[in-house]
VOBA-1610 file (N, C-alpha, C; in pm, whole numbers, padded with zeros to 5 digits, always signed):
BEGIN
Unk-01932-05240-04697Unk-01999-05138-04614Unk-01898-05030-04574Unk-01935-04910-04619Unk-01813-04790-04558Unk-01816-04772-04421Unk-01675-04783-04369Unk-01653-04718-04238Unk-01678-04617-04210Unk-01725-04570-04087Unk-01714-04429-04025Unk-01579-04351-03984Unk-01538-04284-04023Unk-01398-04175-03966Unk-01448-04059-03895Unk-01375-03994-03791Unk-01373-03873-03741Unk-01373-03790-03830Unk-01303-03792-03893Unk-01244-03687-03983Unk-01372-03623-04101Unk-01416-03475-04111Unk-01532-03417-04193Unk-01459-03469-04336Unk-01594-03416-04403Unk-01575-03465-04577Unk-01448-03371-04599Unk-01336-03396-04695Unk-01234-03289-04712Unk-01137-03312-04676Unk-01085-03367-04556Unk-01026-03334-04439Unk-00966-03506-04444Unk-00854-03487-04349Unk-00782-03580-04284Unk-00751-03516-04132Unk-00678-03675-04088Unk-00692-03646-03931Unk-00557-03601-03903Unk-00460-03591-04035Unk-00357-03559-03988Unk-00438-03412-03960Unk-00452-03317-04070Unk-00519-03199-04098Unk-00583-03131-03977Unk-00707-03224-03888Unk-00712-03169-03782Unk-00620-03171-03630Unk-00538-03235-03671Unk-00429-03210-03553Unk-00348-03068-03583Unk-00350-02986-03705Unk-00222-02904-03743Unk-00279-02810-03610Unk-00397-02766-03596Unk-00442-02603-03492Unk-00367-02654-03412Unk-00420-02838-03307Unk-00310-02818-03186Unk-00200-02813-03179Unk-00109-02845-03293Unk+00055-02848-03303Unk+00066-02672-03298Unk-00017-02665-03380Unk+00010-02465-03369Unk-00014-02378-03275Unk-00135-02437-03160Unk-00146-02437-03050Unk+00021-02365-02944Unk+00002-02555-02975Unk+00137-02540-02887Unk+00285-02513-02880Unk+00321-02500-03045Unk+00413-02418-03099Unk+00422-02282-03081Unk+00256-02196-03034Unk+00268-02035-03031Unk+00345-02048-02880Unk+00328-02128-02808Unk+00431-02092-02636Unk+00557-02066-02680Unk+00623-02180-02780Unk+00761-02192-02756Unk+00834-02046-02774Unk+00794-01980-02860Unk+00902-01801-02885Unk+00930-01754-02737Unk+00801-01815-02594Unk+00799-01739-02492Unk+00884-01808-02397Unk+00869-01916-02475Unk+00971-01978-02301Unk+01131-01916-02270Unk+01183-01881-02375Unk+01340-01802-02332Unk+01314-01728-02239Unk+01196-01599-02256Unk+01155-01529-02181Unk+01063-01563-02031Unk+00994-01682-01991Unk+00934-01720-01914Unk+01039-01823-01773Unk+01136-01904-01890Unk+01206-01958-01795Unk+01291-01889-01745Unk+01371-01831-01761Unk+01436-01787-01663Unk+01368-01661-01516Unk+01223-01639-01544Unk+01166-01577-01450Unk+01080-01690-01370Unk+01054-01792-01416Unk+00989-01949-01339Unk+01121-01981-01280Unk+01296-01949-01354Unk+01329-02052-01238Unk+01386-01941-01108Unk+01409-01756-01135Unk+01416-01657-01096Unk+01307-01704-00923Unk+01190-01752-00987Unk+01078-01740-00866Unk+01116-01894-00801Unk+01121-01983-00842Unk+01184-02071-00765Unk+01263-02081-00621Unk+01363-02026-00695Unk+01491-01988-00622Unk+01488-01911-00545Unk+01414-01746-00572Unk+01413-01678-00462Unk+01265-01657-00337Unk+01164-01759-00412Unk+01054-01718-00328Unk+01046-01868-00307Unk+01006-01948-00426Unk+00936-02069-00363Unk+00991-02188-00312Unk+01116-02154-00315Unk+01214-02307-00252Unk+01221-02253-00105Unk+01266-02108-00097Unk+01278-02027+00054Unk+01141-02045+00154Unk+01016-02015+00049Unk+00898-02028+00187Unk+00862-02202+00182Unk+00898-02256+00091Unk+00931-02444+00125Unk+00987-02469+00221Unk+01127-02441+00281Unk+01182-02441+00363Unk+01098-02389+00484Unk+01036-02298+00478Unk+01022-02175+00603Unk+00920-02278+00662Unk+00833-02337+00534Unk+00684-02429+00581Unk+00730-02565+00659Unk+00847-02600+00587Unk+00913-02742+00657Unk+00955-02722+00819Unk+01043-02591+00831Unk+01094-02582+00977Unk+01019-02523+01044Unk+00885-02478+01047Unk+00760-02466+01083Unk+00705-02574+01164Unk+00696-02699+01084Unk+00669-02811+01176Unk+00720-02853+01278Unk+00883-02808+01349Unk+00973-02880+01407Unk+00959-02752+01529Unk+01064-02846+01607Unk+01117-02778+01749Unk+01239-02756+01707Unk+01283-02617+01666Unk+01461-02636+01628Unk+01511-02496+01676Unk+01618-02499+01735Unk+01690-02401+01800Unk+01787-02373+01676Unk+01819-02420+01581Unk+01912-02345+01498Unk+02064-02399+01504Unk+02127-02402+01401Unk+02249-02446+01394Unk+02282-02575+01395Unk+02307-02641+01519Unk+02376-02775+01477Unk+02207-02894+01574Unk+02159-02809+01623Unk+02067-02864+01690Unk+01994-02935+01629Unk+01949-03036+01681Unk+01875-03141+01632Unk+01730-03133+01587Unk+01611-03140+01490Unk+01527-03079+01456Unk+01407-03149+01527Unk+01330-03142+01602Unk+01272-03250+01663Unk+01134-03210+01617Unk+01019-03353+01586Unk+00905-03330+01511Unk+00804-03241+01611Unk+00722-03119+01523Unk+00623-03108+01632Unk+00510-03082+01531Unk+00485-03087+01462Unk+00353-03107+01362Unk+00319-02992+01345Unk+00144-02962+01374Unk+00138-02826+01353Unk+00107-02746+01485Unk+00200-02804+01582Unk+00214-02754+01731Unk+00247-02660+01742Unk+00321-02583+01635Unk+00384-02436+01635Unk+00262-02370+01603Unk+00196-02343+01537Unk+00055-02314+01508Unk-00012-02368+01636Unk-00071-02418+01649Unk-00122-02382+01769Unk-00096-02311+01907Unk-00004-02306+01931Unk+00030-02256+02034Unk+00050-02114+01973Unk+00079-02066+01883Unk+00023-01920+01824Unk-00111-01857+01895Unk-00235-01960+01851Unk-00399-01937+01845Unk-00371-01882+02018Unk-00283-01935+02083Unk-00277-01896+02252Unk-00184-01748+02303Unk-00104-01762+02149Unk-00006-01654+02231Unk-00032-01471+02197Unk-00081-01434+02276Unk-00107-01273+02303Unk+00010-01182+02229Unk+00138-01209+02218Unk+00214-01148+02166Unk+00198-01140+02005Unk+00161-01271+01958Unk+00086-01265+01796Unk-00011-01223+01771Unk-00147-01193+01861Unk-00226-01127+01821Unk-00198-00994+01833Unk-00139-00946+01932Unk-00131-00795+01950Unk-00020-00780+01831Unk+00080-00804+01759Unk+00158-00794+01682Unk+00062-00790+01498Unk-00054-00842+01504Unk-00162-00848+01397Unk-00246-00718+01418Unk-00289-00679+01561Unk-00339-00551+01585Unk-00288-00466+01561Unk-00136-00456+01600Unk-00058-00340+01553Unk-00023-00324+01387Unk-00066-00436+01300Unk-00043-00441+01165Unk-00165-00354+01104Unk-00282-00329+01175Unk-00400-00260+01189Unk-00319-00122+01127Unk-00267-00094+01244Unk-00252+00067+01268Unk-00135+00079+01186Unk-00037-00010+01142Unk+00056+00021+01014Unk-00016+00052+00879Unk-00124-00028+00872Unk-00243-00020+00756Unk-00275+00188+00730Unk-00307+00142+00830Unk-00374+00292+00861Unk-00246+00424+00807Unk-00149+00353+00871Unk-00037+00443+00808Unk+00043+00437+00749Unk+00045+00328+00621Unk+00089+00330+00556Unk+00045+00329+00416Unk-00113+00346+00441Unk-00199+00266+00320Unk-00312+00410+00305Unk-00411+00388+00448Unk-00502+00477+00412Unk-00450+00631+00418Unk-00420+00686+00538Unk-00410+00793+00532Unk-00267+00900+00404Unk-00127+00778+00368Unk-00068+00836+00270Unk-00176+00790+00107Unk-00269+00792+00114Unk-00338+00733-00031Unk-00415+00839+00024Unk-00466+00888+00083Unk-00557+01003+00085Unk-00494+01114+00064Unk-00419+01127+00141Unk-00324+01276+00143Unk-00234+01332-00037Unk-00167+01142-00021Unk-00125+01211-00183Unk-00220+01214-00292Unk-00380+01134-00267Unk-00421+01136-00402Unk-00446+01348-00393Unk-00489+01388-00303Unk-00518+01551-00269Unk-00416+01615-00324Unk-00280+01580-00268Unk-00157+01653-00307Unk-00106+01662-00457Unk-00121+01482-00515Unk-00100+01485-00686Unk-00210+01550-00731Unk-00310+01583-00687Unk-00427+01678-00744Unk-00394+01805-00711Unk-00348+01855-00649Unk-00337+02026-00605Unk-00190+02042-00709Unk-00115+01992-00685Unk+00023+02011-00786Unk+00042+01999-00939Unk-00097+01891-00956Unk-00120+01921-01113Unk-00232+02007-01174Unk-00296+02003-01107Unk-00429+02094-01143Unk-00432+02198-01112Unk-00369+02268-00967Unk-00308+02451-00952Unk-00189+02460-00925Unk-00133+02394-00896Unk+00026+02441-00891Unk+00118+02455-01035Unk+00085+02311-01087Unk+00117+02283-01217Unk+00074+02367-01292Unk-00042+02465-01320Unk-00113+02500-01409Unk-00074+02643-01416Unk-00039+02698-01272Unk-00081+02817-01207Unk+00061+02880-01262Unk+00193+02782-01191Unk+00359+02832-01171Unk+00393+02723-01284Unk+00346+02651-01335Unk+00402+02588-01426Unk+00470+02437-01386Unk+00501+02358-01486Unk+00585+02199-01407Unk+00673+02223-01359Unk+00753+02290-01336Unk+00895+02306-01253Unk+00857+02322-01108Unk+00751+02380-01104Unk+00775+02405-00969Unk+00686+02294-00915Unk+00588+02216-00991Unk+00511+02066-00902Unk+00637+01979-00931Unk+00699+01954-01006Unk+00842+01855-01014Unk+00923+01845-00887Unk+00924+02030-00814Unk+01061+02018-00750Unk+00949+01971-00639Unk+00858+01996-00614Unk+00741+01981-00478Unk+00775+01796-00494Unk+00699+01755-00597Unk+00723+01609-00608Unk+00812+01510-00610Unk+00927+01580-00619Unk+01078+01553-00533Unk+01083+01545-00390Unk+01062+01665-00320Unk+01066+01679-00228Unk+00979+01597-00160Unk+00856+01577-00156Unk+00775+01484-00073Unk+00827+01303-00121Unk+00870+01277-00212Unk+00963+01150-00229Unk+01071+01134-00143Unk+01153+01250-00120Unk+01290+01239-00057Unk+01334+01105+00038Unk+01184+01154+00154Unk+01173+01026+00280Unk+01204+00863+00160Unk+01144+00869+00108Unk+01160+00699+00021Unk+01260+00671-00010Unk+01351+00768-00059Unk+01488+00745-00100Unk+01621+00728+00001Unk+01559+00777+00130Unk+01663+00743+00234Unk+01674+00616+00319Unk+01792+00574+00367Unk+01806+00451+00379Unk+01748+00437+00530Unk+01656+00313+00547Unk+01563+00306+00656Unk+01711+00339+00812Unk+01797+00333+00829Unk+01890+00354+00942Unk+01885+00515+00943Unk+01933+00590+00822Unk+01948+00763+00834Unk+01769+00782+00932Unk+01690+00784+00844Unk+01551+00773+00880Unk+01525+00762+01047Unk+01626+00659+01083Unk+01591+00606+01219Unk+01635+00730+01256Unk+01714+00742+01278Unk+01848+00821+01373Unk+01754+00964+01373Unk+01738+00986+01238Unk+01679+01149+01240Unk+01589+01153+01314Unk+01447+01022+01317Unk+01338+01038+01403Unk+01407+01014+01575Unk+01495+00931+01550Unk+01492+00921+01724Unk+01574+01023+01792Unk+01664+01162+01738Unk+01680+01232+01711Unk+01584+01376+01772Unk+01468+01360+01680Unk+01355+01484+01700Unk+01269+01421+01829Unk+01236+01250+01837Unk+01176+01252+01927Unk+01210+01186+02096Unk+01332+01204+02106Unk+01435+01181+02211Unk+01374+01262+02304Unk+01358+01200+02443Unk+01286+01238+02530Unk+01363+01370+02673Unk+01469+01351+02609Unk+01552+01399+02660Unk+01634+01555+02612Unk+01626+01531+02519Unk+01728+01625+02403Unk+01710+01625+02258Unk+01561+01525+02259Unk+01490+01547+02120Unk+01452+01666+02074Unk+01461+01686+01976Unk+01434+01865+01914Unk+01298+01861+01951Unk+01223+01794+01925Unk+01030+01814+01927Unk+01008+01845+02077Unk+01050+01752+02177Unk+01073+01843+02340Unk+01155+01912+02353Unk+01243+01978+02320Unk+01308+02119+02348Unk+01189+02188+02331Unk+01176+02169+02181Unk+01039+02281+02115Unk+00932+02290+02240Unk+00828+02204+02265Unk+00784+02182+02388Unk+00786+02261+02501Unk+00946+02226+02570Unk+00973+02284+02643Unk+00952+02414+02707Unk+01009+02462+02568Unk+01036+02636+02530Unk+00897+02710+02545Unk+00780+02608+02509Unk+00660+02677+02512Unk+00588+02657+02666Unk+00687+02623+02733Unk+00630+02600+02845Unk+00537+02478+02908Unk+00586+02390+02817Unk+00528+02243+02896Unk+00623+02163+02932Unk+00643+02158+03067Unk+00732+02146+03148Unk+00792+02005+03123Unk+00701+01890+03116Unk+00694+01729+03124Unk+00656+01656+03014Unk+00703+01728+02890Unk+00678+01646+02742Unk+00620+01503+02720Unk+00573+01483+02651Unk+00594+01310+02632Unk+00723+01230+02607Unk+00773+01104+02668Unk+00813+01047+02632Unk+00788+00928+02501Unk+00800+01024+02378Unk+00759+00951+02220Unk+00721+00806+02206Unk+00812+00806+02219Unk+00853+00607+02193Unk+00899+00542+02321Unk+00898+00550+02432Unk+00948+00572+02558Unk+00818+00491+02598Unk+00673+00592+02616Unk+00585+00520+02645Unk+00466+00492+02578Unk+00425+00379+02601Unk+00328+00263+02529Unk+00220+00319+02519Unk+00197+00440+02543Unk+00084+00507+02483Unk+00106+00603+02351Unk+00219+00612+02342Unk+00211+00737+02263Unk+00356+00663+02176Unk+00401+00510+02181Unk+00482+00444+02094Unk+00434+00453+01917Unk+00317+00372+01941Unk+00253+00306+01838Unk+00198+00456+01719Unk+00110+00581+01824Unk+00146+00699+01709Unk+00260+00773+01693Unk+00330+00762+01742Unk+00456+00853+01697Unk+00547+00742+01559Unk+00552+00663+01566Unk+00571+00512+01481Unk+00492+00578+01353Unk+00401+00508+01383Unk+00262+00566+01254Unk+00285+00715+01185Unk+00337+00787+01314Unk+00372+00975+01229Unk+00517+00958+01155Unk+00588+00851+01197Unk+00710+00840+01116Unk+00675+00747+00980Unk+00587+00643+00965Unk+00584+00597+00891Unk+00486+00668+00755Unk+00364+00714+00799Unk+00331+00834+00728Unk+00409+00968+00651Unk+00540+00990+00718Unk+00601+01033+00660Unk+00678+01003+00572Unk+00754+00863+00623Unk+00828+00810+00488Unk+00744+00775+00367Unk+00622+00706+00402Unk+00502+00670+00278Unk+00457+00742+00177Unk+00449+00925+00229Unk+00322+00986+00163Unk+00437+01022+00007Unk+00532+00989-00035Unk+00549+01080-00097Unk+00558+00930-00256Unk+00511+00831-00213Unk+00519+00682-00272Unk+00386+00731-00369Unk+00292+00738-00331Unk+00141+00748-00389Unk+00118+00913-00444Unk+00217+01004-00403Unk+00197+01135-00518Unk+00264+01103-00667Unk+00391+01037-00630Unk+00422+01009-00769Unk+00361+00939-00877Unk+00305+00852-00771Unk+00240+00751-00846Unk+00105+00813-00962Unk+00075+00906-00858Unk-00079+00983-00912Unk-00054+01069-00970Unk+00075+01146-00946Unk+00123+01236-01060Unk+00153+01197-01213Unk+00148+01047-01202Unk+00235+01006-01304Unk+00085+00985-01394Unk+00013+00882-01299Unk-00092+00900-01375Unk-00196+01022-01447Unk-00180+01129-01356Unk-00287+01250-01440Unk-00199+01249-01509Unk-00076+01245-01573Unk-00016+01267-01708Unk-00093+01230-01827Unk-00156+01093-01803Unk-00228+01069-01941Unk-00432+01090-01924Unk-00461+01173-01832Unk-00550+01228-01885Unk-00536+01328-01925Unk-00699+01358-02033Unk-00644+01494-02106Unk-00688+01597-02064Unk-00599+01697-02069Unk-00608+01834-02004Unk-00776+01887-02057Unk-00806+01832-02183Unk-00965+01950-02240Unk-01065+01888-02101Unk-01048+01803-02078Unk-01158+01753-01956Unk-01194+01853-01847Unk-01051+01903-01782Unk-01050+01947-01708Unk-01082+02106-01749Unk-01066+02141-01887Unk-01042+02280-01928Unk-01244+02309-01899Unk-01311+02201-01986Unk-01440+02208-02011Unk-01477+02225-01886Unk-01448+02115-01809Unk-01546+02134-01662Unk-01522+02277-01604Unk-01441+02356-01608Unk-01386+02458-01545Unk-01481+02561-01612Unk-01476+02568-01753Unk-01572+02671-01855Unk-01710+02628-01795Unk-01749+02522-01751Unk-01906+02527-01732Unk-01880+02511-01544Unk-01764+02600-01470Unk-01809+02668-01340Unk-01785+02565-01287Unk-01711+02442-01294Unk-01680+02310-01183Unk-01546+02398-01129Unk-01604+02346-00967Unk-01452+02434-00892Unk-01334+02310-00906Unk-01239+02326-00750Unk-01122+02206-00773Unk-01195+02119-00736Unk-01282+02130-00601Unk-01366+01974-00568Unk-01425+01934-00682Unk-01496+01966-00746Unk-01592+01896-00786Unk-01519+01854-00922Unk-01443+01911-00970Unk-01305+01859-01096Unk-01230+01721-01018Unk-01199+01717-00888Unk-01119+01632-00838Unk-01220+01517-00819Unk-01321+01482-00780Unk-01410+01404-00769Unk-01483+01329-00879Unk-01524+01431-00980Unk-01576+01385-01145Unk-01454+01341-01249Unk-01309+01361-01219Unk-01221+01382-01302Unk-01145+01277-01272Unk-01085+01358-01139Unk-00952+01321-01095Unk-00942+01178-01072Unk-01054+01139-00935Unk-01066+01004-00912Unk-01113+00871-01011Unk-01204+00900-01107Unk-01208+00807-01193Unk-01074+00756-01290Unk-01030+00919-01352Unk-00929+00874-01439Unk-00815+00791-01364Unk-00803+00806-01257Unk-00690+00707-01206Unk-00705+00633-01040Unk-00822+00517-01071Unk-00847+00431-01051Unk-00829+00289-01019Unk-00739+00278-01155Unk-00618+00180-01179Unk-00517+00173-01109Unk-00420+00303-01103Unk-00301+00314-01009Unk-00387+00324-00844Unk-00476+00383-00843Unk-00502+00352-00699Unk-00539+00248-00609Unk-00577+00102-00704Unk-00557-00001-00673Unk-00420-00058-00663Unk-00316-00012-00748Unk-00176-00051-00751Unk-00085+00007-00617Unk-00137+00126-00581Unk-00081+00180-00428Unk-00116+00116-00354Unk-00302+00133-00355Unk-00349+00011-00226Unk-00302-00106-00223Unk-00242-00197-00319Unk-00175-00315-00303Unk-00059-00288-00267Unk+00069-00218-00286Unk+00177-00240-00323Unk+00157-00161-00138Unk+00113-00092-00095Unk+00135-00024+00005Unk+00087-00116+00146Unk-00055-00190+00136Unk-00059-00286+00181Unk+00048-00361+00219Unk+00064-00439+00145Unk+00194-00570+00138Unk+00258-00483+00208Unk+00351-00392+00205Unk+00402-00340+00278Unk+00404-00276+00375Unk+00275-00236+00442Unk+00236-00253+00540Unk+00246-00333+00648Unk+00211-00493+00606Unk+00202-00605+00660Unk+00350-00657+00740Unk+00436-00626+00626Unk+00561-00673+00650Unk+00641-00585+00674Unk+00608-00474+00714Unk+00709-00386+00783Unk+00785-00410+00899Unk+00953-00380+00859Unk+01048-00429+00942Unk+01148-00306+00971Unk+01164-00271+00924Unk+01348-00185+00905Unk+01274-00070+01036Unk+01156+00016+01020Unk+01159+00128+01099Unk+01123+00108+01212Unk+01024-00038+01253Unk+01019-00060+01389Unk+01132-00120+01505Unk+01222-00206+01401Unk+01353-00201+01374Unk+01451-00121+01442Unk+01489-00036+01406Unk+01547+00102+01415Unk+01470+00209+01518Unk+01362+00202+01556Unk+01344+00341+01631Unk+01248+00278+01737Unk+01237+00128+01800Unk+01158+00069+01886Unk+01196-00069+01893Unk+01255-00145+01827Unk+01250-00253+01861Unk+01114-00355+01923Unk+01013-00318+01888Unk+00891-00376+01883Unk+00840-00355+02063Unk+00865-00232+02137Unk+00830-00177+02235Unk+00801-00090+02242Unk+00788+00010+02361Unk+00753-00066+02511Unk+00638-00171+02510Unk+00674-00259+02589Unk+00609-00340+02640Unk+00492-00382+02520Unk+00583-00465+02402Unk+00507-00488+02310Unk+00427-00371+02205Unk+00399-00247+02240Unk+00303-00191+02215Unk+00344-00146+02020Unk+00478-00166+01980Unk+00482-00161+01842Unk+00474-00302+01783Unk+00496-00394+01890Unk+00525-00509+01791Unk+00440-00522+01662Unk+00521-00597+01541Unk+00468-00648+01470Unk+00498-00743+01414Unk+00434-00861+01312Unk+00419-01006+01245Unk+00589-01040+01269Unk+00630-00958+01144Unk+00765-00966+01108Unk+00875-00934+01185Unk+00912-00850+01306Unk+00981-00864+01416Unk+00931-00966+01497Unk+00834-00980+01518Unk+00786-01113+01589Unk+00879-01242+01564Unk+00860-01226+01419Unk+00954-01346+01374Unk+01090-01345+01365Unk+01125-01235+01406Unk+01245-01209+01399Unk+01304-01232+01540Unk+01241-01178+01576Unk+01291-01212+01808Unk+01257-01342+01795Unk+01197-01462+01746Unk+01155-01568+01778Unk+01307-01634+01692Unk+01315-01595+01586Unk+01437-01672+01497Unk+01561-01667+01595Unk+01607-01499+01635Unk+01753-01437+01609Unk+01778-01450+01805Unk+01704-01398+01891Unk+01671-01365+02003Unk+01683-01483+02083Unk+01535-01556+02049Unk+01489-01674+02136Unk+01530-01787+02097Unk+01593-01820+01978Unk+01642-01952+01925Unk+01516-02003+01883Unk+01441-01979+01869Unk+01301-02089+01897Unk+01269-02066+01690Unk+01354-02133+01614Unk+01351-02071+01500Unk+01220-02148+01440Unk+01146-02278+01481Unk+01064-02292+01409Unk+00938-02256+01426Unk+00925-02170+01545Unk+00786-02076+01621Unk+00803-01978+01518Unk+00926-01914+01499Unk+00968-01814+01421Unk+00898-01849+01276Unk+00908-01936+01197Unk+00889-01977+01107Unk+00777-01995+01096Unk+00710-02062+01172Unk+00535-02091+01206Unk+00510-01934+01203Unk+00518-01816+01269Unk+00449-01682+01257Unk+00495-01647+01083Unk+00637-01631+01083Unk+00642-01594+00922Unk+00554-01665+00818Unk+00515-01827+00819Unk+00431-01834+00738Unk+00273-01854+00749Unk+00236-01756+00870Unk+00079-01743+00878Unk+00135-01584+00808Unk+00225-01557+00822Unk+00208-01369+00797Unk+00200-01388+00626Unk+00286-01455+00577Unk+00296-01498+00424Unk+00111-01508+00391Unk+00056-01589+00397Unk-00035-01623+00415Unk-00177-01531+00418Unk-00159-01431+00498Unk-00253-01348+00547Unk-00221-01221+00374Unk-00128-01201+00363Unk-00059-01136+00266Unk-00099-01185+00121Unk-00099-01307+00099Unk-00149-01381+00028Unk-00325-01372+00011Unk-00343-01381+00084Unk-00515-01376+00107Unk-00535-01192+00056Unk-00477-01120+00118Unk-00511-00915+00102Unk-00506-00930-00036Unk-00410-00968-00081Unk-00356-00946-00187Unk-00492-01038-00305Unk-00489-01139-00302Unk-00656-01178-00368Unk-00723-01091-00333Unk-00784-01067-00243Unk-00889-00957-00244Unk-00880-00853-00292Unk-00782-00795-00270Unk-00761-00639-00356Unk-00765-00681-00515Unk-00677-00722-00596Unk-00719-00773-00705Unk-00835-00857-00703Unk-00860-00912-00669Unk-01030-00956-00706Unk-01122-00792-00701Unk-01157-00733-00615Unk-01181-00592-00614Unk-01156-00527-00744Unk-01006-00497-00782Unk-01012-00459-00882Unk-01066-00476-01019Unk-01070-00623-01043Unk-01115-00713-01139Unk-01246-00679-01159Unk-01326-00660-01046Unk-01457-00682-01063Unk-01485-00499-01078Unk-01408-00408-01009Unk-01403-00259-01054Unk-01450-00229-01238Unk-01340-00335-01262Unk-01279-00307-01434Unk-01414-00350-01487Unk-01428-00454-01431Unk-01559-00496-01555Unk-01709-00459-01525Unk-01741-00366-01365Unk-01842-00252-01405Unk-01804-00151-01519Unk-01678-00116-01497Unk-01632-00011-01559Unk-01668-00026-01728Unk-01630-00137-01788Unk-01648-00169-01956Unk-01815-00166-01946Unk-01886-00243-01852Unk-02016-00277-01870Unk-02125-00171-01853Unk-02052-00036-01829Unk-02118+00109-01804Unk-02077+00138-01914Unk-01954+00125-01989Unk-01974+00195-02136Unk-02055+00084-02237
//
């Protein structure tokens, strides 16, 4: 009586094993190239927030001190403390200025510099413009400080002299007071930001093509209505890549609150990441410290899915309309 085999008429079973050997032979060319960026991420992200999650659990003052268990007691006592939420509120208004309003301004600006400036005076002169609004990015977050605290020095700041001179006797104190901390912050950080997302958008109208814009113009489309039908679709892509990359950085902004507030008056700049920083460096209290750094990780983690998920699902209206 003949046996039954797996194997089709033709064929052997060595035969159907060759696809998976070939399978798994197509990885190997990649791993030279993969491992050393798996063990790159290791080392610098995922052994570091391992750690951050471990001394999270504990009561530890740092150094030679003894680590004593507290579970997820550091976390909780967060859900109570007012200084972490208002430090998440104020991540609000970094959003705002670091995300929405420089993504509005430069997508306008990489549109006015390529479409009339560019067109009008030629690339030299949107190049040197698009230099110039970069500049702020290229300086080191301390120069930055000094210059803003500088103009808005309550005393002998150039912006109250100016003031002054016009006859308002009792200026604001900028950063001084807790009303007027958190926007003057936001007007500095808006400034260093906006010039991140022109390049970006400059870079992109590079590869649309100029007849688009030539046609719409021959059939009477002004700049709005070119910037709206044109501008914003063709670069779409990078404007998800700002909104992320500007985000994240948003979240975790350190160096300028840093430098020109120290997360005051009276709280009113704090944010996530100085939080954790006065809790580490300040208060000793390094595993409270650690407990805020990895809800902030976390929250960052979560934006960051969403925005790419967003995008993802952007892309594939986008194919499913053509």
């Amino acid at each position: 009586m003949p046996t039954r085999t797996d194997a089709a008429p033709g064929t052997t079973g060595r035969a159907t094993a060759t696809p998976r050997r070939r399978r798994r032979a197509a990885w190997v060319p990649y791993l030279p190239y993969l491992i050393p960026g798996a063990v790159a991420f290791v080392v610098v992200i995922g052994y570091p927030f391992a750690m951050n999650v471990y001394y999270s659990l504990f009561k530890w003052r740092g150094g030679m001190a003894p680590l004593r268990w507290n579970g997820l007691g550091n976390y909780a006592d967060l859900m109570d403390d007012a200084a972490f939420w208002t430090s998440f509120q104020n991540s609000i208004a970094m959003i705002v200025a670091m995300v929405v309003v420089p993504t509005l301004v430069g997508l306008i600006l990489a549109a006015v510099l390529f479409d009339v400036l560019g067109r009008r005076f030629g690339p030299r002169v949107s190049t040197v413009l698009r230099a110039t609004y970069y500049l702020p990015q290229i300086l080191p977050v301390a120069v930055a400080g000094v210059l803003w605290n500088w103009i808005l020095n309550s005393q002998t700041g150039a912006l109250n002299v100016i003031l002054r001179g016009v006859g308002i006797e009792d200026p604001p104190n900028w950063l001084g007071d807790p009303s007027t901390a958190l926007p003057s912050v936001m007007l500095v950080l808006i400034w260093v930001q906006i010039g991140y997302p022109v390049v970006i958008f400059m870079s992109a109208l590079q590869r649309v093509d100029p007849e688009l814009y030539e046609a719409a113009e021959l059939d009477g489309a002004g700049w709005w209505r070119r910037f709206r039908a044109i501008t914003i679709p063709q670069i779409r892509p990078e404007t998800f890549v700002v909104t992320l990359t500007c985000t994240v950085a948003a979240l975790k902004v350190f160096g300028p609150i840093y430098v020109l507030t120290r997360g005051g008056p009276e709280s009113s700049t704090l944010v996530p990441s100085y939080y954790s920083y006065l809790n580490f460096f300040d208060k000793s209290k390094v595993g409270y410290g650690a407990a805020v750094a990895t809800v902030l990780t976390v929250v960052i983690i979560v934006v960051a899915v969403v925005i790419l998920g967003l995008q993802n699902r952007a892309e594939r209206r986008e194919l499913e309309g053509r």
